[in-house]
VEXTOR-414357 format. One line per field, with one value per residue (C-alpha): x, y, z; residue number from 1; residue in three letters. Coordinates in steps of 0.001 Angstrom, whole numbers. Example, Ala and Ser with C-alpha at 12.3 -4.5 7.8 and 13.67 -1.06 7.14 Angstrom:
<rs>
X <- 12300|13670
Y <- -4500|-1060
Z <- 7800|7140
resi <- 1|2
resn <- ala|ser
</rs>
This chain:
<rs>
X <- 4724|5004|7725|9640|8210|8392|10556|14067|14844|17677|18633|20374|24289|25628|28670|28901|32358|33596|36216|36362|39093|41053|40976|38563|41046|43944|47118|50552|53468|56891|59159|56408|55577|59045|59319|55844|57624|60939|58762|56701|59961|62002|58723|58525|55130|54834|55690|53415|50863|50589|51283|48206|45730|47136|46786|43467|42232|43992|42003|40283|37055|33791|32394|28917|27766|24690|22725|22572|24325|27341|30396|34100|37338|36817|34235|30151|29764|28049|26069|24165|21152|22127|22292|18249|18007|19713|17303|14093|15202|15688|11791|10044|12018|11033|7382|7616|8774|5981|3742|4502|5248|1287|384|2282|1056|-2420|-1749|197|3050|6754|8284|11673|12861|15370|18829|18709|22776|23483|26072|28182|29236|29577|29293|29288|26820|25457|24599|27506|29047|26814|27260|24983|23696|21835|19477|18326|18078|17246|19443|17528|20918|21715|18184|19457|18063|20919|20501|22902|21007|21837|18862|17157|18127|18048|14381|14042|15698|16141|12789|10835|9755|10283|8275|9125|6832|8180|11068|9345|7990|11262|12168|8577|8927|12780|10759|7944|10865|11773|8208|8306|11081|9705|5934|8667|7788|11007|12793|9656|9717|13939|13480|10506|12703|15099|13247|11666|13025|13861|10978|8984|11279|11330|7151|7459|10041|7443|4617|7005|7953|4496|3659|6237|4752|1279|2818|4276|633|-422|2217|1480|-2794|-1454|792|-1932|-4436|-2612|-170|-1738|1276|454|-111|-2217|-537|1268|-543|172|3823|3987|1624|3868|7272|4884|4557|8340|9865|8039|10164|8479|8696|12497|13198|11582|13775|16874|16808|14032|11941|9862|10172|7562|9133|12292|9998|11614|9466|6248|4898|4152|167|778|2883|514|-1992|-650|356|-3383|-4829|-2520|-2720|-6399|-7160|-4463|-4962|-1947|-4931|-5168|-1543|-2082|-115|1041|-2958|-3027|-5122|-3863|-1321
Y <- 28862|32522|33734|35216|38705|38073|40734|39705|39475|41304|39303|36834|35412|33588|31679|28997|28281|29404|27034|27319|28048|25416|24999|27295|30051|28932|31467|30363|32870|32971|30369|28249|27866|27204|24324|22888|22550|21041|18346|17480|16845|15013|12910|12696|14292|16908|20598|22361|20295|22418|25786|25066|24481|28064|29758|28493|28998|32828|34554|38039|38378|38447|41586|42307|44053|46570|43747|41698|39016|38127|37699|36358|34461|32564|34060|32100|30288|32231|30997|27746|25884|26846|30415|30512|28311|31033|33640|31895|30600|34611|35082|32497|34522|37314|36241|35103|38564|40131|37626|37644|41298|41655|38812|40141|43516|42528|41311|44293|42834|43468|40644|40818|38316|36000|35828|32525|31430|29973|26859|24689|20766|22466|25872|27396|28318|29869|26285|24540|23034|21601|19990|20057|16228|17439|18931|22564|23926|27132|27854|29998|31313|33449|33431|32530|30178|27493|25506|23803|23820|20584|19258|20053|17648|14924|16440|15330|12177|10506|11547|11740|15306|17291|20743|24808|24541|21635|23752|26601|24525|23464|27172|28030|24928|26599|30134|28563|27658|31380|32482|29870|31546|35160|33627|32124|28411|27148|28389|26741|23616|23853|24398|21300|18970|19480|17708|15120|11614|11069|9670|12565|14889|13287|14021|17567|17842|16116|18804|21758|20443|19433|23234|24874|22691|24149|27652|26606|26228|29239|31491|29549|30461|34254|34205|32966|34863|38076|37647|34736|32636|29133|27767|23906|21467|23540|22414|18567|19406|20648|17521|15118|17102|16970|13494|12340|13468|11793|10377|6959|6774|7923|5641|2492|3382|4000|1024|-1189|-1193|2297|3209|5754|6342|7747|9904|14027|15657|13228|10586|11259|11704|13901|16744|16522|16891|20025|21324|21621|22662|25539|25906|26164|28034|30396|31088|30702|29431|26357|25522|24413|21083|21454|21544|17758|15245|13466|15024
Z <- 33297|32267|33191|31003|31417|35034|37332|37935|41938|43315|46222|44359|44972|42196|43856|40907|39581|43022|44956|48491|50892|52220|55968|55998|54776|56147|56359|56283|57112|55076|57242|58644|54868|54239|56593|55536|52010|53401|55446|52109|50110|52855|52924|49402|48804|45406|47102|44052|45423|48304|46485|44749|47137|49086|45262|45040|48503|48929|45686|46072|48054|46098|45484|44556|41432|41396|39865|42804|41441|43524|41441|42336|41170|39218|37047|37494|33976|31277|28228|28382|30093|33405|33048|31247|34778|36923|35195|35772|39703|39825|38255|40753|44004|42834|42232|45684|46675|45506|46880|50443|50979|49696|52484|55176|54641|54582|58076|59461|59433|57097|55206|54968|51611|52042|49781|47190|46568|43693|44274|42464|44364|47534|49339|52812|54607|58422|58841|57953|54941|52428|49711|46624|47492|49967|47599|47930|51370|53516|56320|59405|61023|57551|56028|52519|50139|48640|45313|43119|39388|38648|40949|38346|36389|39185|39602|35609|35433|38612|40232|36970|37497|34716|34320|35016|36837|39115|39484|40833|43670|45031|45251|46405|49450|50582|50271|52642|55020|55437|56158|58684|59973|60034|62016|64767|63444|62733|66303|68275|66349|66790|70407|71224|68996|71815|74034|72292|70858|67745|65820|67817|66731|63453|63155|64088|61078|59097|60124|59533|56070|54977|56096|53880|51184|51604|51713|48122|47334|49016|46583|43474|44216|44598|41628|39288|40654|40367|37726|35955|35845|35361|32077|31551|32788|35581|38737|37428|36924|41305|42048|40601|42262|45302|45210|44179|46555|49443|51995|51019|47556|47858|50804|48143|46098|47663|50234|48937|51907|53285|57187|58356|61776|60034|57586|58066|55249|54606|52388|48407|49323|52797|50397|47641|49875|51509|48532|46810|49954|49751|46475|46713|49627|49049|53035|55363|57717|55664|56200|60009|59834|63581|64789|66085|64206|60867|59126
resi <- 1|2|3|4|5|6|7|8|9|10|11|12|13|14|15|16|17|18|19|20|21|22|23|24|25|26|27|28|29|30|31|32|33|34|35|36|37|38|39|40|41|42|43|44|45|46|47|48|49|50|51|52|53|54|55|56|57|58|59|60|61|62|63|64|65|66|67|68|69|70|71|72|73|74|75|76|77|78|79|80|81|82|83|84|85|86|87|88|89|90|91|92|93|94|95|96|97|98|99|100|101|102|103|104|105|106|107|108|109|110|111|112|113|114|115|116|117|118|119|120|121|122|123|124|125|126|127|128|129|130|131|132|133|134|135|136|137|138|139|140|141|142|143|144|145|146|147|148|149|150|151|152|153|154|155|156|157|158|159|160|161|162|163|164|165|166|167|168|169|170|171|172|173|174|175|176|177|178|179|180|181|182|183|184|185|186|187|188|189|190|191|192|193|194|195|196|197|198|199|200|201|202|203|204|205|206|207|208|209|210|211|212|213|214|215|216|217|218|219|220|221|222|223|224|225|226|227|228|229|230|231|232|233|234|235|236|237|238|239|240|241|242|243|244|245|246|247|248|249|250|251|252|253|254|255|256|257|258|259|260|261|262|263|264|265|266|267|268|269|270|271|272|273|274|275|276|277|278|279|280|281|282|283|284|285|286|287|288|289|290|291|292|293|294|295
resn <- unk|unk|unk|unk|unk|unk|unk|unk|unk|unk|unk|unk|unk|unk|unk|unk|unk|unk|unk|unk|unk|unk|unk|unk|unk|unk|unk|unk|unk|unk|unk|unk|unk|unk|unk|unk|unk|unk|unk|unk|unk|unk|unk|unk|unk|unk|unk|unk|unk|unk|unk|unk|unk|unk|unk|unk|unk|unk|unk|unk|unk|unk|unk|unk|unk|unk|unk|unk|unk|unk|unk|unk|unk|unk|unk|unk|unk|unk|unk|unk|unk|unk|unk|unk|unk|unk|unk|unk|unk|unk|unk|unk|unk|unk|unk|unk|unk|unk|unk|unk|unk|unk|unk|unk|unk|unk|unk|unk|unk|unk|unk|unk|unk|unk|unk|unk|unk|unk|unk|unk|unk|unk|unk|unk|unk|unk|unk|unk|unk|unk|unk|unk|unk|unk|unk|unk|unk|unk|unk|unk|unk|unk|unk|unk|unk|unk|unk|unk|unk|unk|unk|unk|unk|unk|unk|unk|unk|unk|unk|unk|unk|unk|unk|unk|unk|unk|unk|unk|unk|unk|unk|unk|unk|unk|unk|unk|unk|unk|unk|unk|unk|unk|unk|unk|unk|unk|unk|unk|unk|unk|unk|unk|unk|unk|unk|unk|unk|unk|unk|unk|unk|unk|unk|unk|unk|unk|unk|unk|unk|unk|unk|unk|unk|unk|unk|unk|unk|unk|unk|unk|unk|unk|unk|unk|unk|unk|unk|unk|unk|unk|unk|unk|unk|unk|unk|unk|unk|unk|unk|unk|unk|unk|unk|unk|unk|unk|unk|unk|unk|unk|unk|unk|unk|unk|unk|unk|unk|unk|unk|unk|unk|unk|unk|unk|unk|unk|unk|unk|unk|unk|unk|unk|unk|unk|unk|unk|unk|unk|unk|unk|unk|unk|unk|unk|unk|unk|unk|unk|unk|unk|unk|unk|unk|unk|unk
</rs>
């Protein structure tokens, strides 16, 4: 990819390095502190023990710095493969930027960008507490992007999907996500999912995930087109993301044995699929996945 060049996005949180509150920022006056301490020692627990975790849990609030970048106590890491990481994740949102504010004026209508957090092991979110696991996600109730760089390297090693490239279309999917939730997608497929059973519920999932993966597409036509930003070998690089991280292939090899009623996000060849027709058409038209018929 070319990115280098690329415009750096200002709607990004850097939260790395951060540890979160305990108890969810937990406040302990003077004596009932004092007793807390007393009951730890008569019980024989370590007293510092508990000092620590208040220390580390009572640190000043973040602040954010006219770059954009959100900055606390401790300081994010500096210097390294993870920062070049942080710069380019910065790049593709802001590529993204650029591309949907052009698509959503050209239908009359204002896109408002989403905020991409940068998280180390765990981190809080509008959705709950997640932990980096999980994988990357996009959370509806705060409209923020989440993403713990060392996917990454899962994305490399574990799921054999190394590329820029292949990076860019994990942010590009979480982006989709957010346009979903701008069109009204995501609360309509939220609310039917309501009433539905589970492996119905579970196929609407698959249809809303297999859409933000043809939105993916859908940026990545613009991108080129526009800013010519893919280099040979690109479009392989998002194919073969595409394809490993299908809930089949990961289901083989996590438990040996591949259940399509349980499937959330689609097989290898349904989000390849949706992927090049996005990236092809370059038409949100094309990204239908919720029209009936084969998906």
């Amino acid at each position: 990819m070319r990115w280098r060049q690329g415009r750096r996005s200002q709607n990004v949180e850097d939260r790395r390095g951060q540890r979160m509150p305990m108890g969810g920022g937990l406040r302990i006056g003077g004596g009932g502190l004092l007793l807390m301490l007393l009951v730890l020692w008569l019980l024989g627990a370590d007293p510092m023990a508990l000092l620590s975790m208040l220390a580390e849990g009572g640190g000043p609030a973040a602040q954010v710095d006219p770059g954009g970048y959100e900055t606390g106590v401790p300081a994010p890491r500096t210097g390294g493969p993870q920062d070049e990481q942080a710069e380019f994740v910065s790049v593709v949102l802001a590529d993204t930027e650029d591309t949907w504010e052009e698509l959503f004026a050209a239908a009359g209508r204002r896109y408002q960008p989403p905020r991409l957090v940068l998280f180390t092991d765990v981190v809080r979110s509008a959705c709950g507490m997640a932990q980096s696991a999980m994988g990357p996600f996009y959370c509806p109730a705060d409209r923020k992007v989440y993403i713990d760089l060392g996917f990454y390297r899962d994305l490399q090693e574990r799921f054999r999907a190394p590329g820029d490239f292949a990076q860019a279309y994990v942010i590009a999917h979480e982006v989709g996500h957010h346009v979903q939730t701008l069109l009204g997608v995501s609360q309509q497929v939220a609310e039917q999912r309501q009433r539905l059973s589970q492996a119905a519920g579970n196929q609407l999932s698959v249809r809303l995930e297999l859409q933000a993966d043809c939105l993916a597409g859908v940026w990545a036509h613009h991108a080129d087109r526009s800013r010519q930003l893919l280099e040979e070998g690109d479009v392989e690089e998002g194919l073969n993301a595409a394809a490993a991280i299908g809930d089949d292939r990961i289901q083989r090899q996590t438990q040996g044995t591949v259940v399509p009623e349980s499937f959330t996000h689609g097989s290898s060849e349904q989000r390849v699929a949706w992927f090049r027709r996005g990236l092809e058409s370059g038409r949100l038209e094309a990204c239908d996945t919720f029209g009936g018929g084969r998906m």
